[in-house]
C-alpha positions as CSV (number, residue, x, y, z in Angstrom):
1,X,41.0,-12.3,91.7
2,X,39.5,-9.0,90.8
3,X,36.0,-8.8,90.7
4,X,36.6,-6.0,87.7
5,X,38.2,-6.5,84.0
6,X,40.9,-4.4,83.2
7,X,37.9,-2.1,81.6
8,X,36.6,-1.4,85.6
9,X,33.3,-3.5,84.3
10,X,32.0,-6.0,86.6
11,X,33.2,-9.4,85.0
12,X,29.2,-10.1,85.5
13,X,28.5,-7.8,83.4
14,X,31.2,-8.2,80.5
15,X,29.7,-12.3,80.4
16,X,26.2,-11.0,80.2
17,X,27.1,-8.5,77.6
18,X,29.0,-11.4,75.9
19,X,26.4,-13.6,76.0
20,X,23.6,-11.4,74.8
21,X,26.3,-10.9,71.6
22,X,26.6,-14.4,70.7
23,X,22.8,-14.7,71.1
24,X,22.0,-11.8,68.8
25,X,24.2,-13.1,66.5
26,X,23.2,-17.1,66.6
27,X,19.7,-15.5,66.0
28,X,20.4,-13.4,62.9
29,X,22.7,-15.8,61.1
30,X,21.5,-18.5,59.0
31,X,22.4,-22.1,59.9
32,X,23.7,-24.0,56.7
33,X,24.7,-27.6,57.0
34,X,26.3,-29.3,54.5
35,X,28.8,-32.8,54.2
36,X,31.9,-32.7,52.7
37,X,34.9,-35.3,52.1
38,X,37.3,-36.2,55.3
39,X,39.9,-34.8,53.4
40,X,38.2,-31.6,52.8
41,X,37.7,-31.3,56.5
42,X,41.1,-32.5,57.9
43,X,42.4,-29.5,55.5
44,X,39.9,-27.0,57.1
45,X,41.1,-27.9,60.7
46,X,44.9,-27.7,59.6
47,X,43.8,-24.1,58.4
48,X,42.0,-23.5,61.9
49,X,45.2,-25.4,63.7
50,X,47.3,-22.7,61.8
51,X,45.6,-20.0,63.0
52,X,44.7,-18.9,59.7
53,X,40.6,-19.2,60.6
54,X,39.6,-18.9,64.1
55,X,36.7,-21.8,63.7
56,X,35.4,-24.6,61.2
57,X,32.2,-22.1,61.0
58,X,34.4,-18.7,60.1
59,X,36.4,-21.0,56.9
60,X,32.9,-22.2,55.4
61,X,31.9,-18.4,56.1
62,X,35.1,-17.2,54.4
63,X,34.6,-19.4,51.8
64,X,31.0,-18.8,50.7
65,X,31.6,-15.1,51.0
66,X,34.3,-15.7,48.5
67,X,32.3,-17.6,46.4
68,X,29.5,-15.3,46.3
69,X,31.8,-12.4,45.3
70,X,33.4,-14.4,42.5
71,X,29.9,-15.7,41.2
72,X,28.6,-11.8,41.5
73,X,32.0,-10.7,39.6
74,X,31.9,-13.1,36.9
75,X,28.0,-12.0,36.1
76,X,29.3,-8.4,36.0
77,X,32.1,-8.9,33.7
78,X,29.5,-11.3,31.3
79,X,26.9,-7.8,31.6
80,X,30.1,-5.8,30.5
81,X,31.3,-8.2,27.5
82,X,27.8,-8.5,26.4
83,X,27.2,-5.2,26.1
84,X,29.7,-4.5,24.3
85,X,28.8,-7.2,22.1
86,X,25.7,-5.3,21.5
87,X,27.0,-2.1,20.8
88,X,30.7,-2.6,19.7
89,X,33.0,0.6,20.7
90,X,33.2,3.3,17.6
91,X,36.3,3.6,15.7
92,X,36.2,7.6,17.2
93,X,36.4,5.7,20.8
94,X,39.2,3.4,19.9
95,X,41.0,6.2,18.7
96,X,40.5,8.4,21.4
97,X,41.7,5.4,23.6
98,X,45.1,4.5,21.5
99,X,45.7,8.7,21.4
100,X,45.3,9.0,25.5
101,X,47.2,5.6,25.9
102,X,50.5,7.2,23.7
103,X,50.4,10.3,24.9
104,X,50.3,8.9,28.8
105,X,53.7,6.8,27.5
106,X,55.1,9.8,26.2
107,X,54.9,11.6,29.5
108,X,56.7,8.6,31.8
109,X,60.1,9.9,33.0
110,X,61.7,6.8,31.7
């Protein structure tokens, strides 16, 4: 057994190095716990048996991101709607739209 990784680090060192990651890490994250139906959990772990998440922690992590995202797109597309809502587009802008949008058409090779 080599006393060196593939690298040419001491193996000491890589651990050490390793360690002090997860520790920065475990100190900067937030810690959520939360309960959730057996069936919700034996599907997470078929995900994580499948390779498709490395741990039960990166799914939840996966999944809040995602949900986070979707919550912060849907509020951006209600700012969008309403604003329009409250100043609807001129007939000069939906003109200009349906003009580009034909002559675009026109100019496919089809």
């Amino acid at each position: 057994m080599s006393w060196r990784s593939s690298a040419g680090v001491p193996r000491r060192r890589e651990l050490c190095i390793a360690r002090c990651i997860a520790s920065v890490h475990t100190e900067r994250m937030a810690q959520l716990v939360a309960r959730v139906e057996d069936d919700l959990a034996a599907a997470v772990d078929q995900l994580v048996a499948a390779g498709v998440f490395a741990s039960r922690s990166e799914a939840v992590r996966v999944g809040l991101e995602r949900l986070v995202d979707r919550c912060r797109r849907d509020e951006i597309g209600a700012r969008i709607a309403r604003g329009y809502r409250e100043r609807p587009q001129s007939d000069a802008e939906v003109a200009w739209a349906d003009e580009s949008s034909v002559r675009m058409i026109a100019e496919e090779p089809w």
